[in-house]
C-alpha positions, 0 to 999 in steps of 0.5 A: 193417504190415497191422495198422495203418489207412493214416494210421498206418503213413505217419505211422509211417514218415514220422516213422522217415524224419525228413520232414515232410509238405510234405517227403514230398509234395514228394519224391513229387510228390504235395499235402500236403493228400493227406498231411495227410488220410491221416494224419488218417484223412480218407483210408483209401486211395490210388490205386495210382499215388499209393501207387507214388510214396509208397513209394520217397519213404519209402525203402521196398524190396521186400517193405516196399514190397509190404506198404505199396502193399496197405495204402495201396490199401485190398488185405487181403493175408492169403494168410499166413493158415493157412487156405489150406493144408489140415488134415490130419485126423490128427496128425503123429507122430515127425517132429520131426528132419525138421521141424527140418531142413526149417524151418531150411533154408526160414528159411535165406537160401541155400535157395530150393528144397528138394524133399522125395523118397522113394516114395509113402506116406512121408508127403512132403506131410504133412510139407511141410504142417506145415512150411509152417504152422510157418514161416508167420511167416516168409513175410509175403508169404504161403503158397500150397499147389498140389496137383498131383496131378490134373494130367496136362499139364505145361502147366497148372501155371503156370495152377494155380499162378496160380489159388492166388496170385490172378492172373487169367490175361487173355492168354498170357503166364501166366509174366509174370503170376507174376512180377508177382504174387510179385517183392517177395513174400517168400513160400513156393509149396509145389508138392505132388506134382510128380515126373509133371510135370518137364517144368514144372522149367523154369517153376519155375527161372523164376520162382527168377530173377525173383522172388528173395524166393520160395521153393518147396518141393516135393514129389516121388518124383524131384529137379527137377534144377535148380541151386539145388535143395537135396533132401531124402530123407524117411526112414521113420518111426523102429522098434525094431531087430531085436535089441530086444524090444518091450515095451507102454511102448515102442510109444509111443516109437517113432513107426512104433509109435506110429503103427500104434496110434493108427490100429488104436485108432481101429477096435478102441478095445478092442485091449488092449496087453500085451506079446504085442500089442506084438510084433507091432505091432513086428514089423508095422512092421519088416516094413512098413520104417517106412512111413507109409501102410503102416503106415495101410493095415495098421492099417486091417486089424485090424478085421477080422484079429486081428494074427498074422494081419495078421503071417502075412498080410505075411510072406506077401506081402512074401517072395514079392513077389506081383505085383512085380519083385525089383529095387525098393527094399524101400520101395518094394515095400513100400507096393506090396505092403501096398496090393496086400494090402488089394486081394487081401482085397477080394472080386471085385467090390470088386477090379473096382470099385477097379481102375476108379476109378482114372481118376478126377481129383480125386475121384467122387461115387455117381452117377458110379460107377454110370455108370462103373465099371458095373452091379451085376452087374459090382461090385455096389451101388456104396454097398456096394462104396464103403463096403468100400473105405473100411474098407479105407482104400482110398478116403477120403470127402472131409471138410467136403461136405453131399454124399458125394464120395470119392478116394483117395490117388495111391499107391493110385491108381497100383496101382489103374491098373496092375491096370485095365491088367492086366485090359486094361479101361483104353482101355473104363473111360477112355471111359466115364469121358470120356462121363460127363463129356461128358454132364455137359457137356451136361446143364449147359450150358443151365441156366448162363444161367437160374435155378439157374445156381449149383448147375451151376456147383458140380458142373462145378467141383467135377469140373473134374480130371475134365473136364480129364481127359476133354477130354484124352482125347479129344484124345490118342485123336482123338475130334474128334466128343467133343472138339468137343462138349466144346468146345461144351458148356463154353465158357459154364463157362470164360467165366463163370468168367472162365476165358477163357485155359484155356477157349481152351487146350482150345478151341483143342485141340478145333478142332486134332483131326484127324479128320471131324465134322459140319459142324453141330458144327464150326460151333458149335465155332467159335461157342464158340471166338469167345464165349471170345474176345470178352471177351478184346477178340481181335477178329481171331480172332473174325473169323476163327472167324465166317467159317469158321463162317458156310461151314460153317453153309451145309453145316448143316442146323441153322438155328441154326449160321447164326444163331450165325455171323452173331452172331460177325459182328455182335459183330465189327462192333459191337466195331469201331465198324461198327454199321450193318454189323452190323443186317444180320447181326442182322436175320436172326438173328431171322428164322431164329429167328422161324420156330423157336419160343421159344428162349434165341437168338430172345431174345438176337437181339433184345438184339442188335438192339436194341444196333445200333439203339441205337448207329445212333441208332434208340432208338425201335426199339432199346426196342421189340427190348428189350422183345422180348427181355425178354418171351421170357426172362421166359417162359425163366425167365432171370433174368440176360439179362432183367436184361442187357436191363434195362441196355440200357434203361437205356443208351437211357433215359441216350442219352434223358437220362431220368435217373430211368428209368435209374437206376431200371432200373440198380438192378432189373437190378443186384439181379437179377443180385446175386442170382444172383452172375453177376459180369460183370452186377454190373460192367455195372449198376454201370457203368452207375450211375456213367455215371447219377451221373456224369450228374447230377455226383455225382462221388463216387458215380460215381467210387466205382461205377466204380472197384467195376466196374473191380475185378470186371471185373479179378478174372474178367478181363472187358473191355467191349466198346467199345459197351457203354461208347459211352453210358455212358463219355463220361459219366464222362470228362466229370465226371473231367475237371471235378474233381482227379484227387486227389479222382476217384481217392480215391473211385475206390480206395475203390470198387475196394477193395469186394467184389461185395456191398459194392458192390451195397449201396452203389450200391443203398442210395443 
């Protein structure tokens, strides 16, 4: 159905329902003209409302009618796509019977969920991988892979679910929202790697009940234990029995065989396989119980080791079980042992460095090993070191970067922790591993409103596992000193991201940490925490945060802490229609500012005032406070609040009905923040062109400029406060209300199904 425009897919469908036109608006209650024009191609999009009442009208149910309201609204649906899951950069070998099994149950009508279990390295997510992408066409409503193995709280798997399906989190209730987003879907969730977050079980059986067309598949070393749950145990690869003599024709028969060579050929291309080579590639694997990732890590070792050795190496180990109680499953001592084998081939300082890249989250780069792990002296040159454990296939360098960043696999990880514990460094390594990143933090935090802004919200992203993993720590430990300067250094990351919910989860935590700090760093926690609350419109929490911080700021010797309060009190009045209360406050913003030099706050103090004055009718000092403003950012370098400043203007010149310095001063600031990719400032110049078009009764460009507005606004889950619409809304009901909601609509939907940079052309190039 999504492969047809939207006038052939109703008229597919009008026609298999046998109506008419007149027939099917009348049983929609919508004109037959709309019909008529989108049948002709006049109209390729409705407005959703519209869309909801066709698709009963047409008979259609569920998963049908998913598909035919993303058609009609204009919403490219291609989470289907194979792209989304993630390509392993090696072949699966020998795993047809499994394959088999676990296709036909998820094409089954009676499994909506199966768990593949078994112990690390027995190759759970590579199978559930290249099952996802072999029942693709069975799930139209698509396929989303959620790896979880960075996660440590229970808690964030509904968020990290909703980020892979494409729900924006605006508010608490994160388990509605995935209702929403998946009942009618016939789509497949594959949960990677779940067995340390159980206590999620419940979310999952949630979601089973609510959205009857989803399916998940899960991989896990433990059962979720849920009713409905269908398990299935991954075996080991396939090996020769023990009674059978291997032969060079047979090693690419069997798949555990067959995979120990292919790995081996891959570092010693001129291995010759004859029948000695054979044997004891047999007798390897036999020894390895058919272990996929043991298998990988042994092969690793040939070359270095000539193969009797790696044979006499883990007969060796896997007798005496080194390290290890005697009462585990032979698999699993196994895997624990070949790892814990390539550990013992490391030198000193390689085994140092491995133990403690284990409190990593989702991968490291070089610099954070050196600030870490330690210097040279405690493991040597971290290149060097980093490279050795590669070779070993202990630590894997991440594919498809410009930049060398690396992980490693959970197993391996696992063991790794256990011998940082054993060696009683984890509480010093965690702590290193959580300043780092708190210096990170920091060290970003000024540059994410100034030019170059997208290089550090890369590498925040790119290590947001760690972060989380360092805020966590600090919280669990009590740190409220580094918990709060988290907060504060990260509240602008989470809020230009439109990662408000989550932002607030963590600020919330921080401010909930037992413990003495600063007054000064309270104050500006509580700053942080309201900033993350205003564009989620939660004006009563914000007026509660100002008013502790303003106590607080008064115990501070930092000036600033008062000028933050005092910010979060006038944005509470001007949120709540009180503009002339809110000159006071902002008033004195600039005068502690004032006496402090040039700085990113006197700037915005001044954007403020002038926002107050505007609204209290002042325009003439409203302009001249913006002007203030523009001039210091200017001089800071920050591209985006100039162009934010640009856009007050522009509003003054709207309240002045000096159209063509509006537009011409909507248009800068629109292309300035483009530019930039800053989201939320698109949303506002292109708000502020519809109000410009609306102004002059261009019903189609105004429509089409708002309803683009409106869509960027939903995807980072931004709401503009009341003021920053008082001007600019008026307009736009005006001219909504002077033509059809047919027609208003149309334009709009047209505007909404627009990307940011397809709708900063069109609002530019006219």
């Amino acid at each position: 159905m999504t492969d047809e425009t939207l006038g052939v897919t109703l008229k597919k469908l009008r026609a298999a329902a046998g109506m008419t036109q007149e027939e099917l608006a009348d049983r929609a209650g919508i004109s037959a003209r709309t019909v008529s024009d989108v049948e002709r191609g006049l109209r390729t999009v409705v407005h959703g409302d519209t869309a909801r009442r066709l698709a009963p009208a047409l008979g259609l149910h569920d998963e049908e009618r998913a598909k035919f309201e993303a058609v009609a609204r204009g919403v490219v649906d291609d989470t289907h796509q194979l792209g989304d899951l993630p390509v392993p950069p090696t072949r699966l070998l020998g795993r047809a019977c499994e394959l088999e099994s676990i296709t036909a149950r998820l094409q089954g009508l009676d499994v909506r969920l199966l768990t593949l279990t078994g112990p690390g390295g027995i190759g759970k997510t590579r199978l559930a991988l290249e099952a996802a992408a072999q029942v693709h066409a069975r799930f139209g409503g698509g396929i989303f892979f959620v790896a979880l193995g960075e996660l440590r709280d229970a808690s964030l798997v509904a968020p990290e679910l909703a980020k892979v399906i494409g729900v924006v989190e605006t508010g608490p209730d994160v388990v509605g929202l995935l209702t929403r987003r998946l009942t009618g879907r016939q789509a497949l969730v594959v949960l990677d790697t779940f067995e340390h977050l159980i206590p999620a079980a419940p979310l999952i059986y949630t979601l089973m009940l609510k959205c009857p067309k989803t399916t998940f598949l899960v991989t896990s070393r433990t059962a979720l234990r849920l009713r409905g749950e269908h398990e299935f145990p991954v075996p080991p690869l396939e090996l020769p029995s023990t009674t059978r003599e291997a032969h060079p024709e047979d090693i690419h028969h069997w798949p555990a065989t067959e995979l120990f060579w292919e790995r081996a050929q891959a570092v010693r291309p001129d291995l010759d396989l004859n029948p000695e080579t054979a044997s004891l590639v047999t007798e390897i694997c036999r020894k390895l119980d058919g272990l996929p990732l043991a298998i990988e890590l042994a092969a690793a070792r040939v070359k270095h080791l000539p193969l009797a050795a790696i044979r006499e190496q883990l007969e060796h180990r896997l007798e005496f079980l080194v390290g290890g109680p005697l009462d585990l499953p032979l698999r699993q001592r196994a895997i624990r042992d070949t790892v814990g084998w390539s550990h013992d081939l490391l030198g000193p300082r390689e085994q140092t460095l491995l133990r403690r890249l284990s409190v990593f989250a989702g991968g490291w780069s070089l610099d954070a090993i050196k600030n870490v792990t330690g210097n040279v002296d405690e493991v040597g040159d971290a290149l060097d070191g980093i490279s050795a454990l590669v070779d070993q296939s202990l630590v894997v360098l991440e594919r498809n970067r410009t930049d060398a960043r690396y992980d490693m696999l959970d197993v391996v990880r696992e063991y790794a922790a256990a011998r940082l514990s054993d060696a009683g460094e984890t509480e010093e390594i965690e702590r290193r591993h959580a300043l780092h990143f708190l210096a990170l933090s920091e060290a970003a935090e000024p540059h994410l409103v100034r030019s170059g802004h997208q290089d550090w919200f890369q590498r925040l992203d790119v290590n947001r596992g760690n972060l989380r993993r360092g805020m966590a720590w600090t919280i669990d430990h009590g740190e409220t000193v580094l918990a709060l300067r988290y907060s504060v250094a990260l509240w602008r990351y989470w809020r230009q991201l439109g990662e408000f919910a989550e932002g607030r989860r963590w600020s919330d935590a921080t401010l909930a940490v037992a413990g003495n700090a600063p007054p000064s760093l309270q104050a500006k926690a509580l700053c942080a925490a309201a900033a993350l609350a205003f564009p989620q419109a939660d004006h009563v929490r914000m007026a509660e945060l100002a008013a502790e911080a303003i106590r607080l700021a008064h115990r501070s010797e930092d000036p600033m802490d008062l000028r933050n309060a005092l910010t979060v009190l006038g944005f509470v009045a001007m949120c709540q229609g009180r503009y002339t209360e809110a000159l006071e406050p902002y008033t004195e913003c600039v005068a502690i500012c004032g006496g402090l030099g040039i700085s990113w706050q006197l700037a915005t103090s001044h954007l403020n005032l002038g926002a107050a004055l505007l609204h209290c009718g002042r325009a003439d000092e409203a302009v001249a406070r913006f002007h203030d403003a523009l001039r210091l950012y200017r001089v800071l370098g920050d591209d985006i609040f100039a162009a934010r400043v640009l856009n007050h203007i522009a509003h003054a010149a709207l309240a002045d009905n000096d159209l063509a310095r509006a537009d011409r001063l909507a248009c800068e600031a629109l292309a300035s923040v483009a530019e930039q990719g800053e989201r939320q400032g698109i949303a506002e110049g292109l708000e502020t062109l519809a109000a410009v078009a609306a102004a002059r009764s261009a019903v189609e460009r105004a429509a089409t400029l708002a309803g683009a507005a409106a869509a960027i606004r939903e995807t980072i889950a931004s709401h503009a406060a009341p003021f920053d619409v008082a001007i600019t809304g008026p307009l736009l009901d005006k001219i909504k209300a002077s033509v059809s909601e047919e027609r208003w609509h149309r334009a709009w939907d047209r505007g909404a199904a627009l990307d940011s940079a397809a709708a900063v052309a069109y609002a530019l190039a006219n």
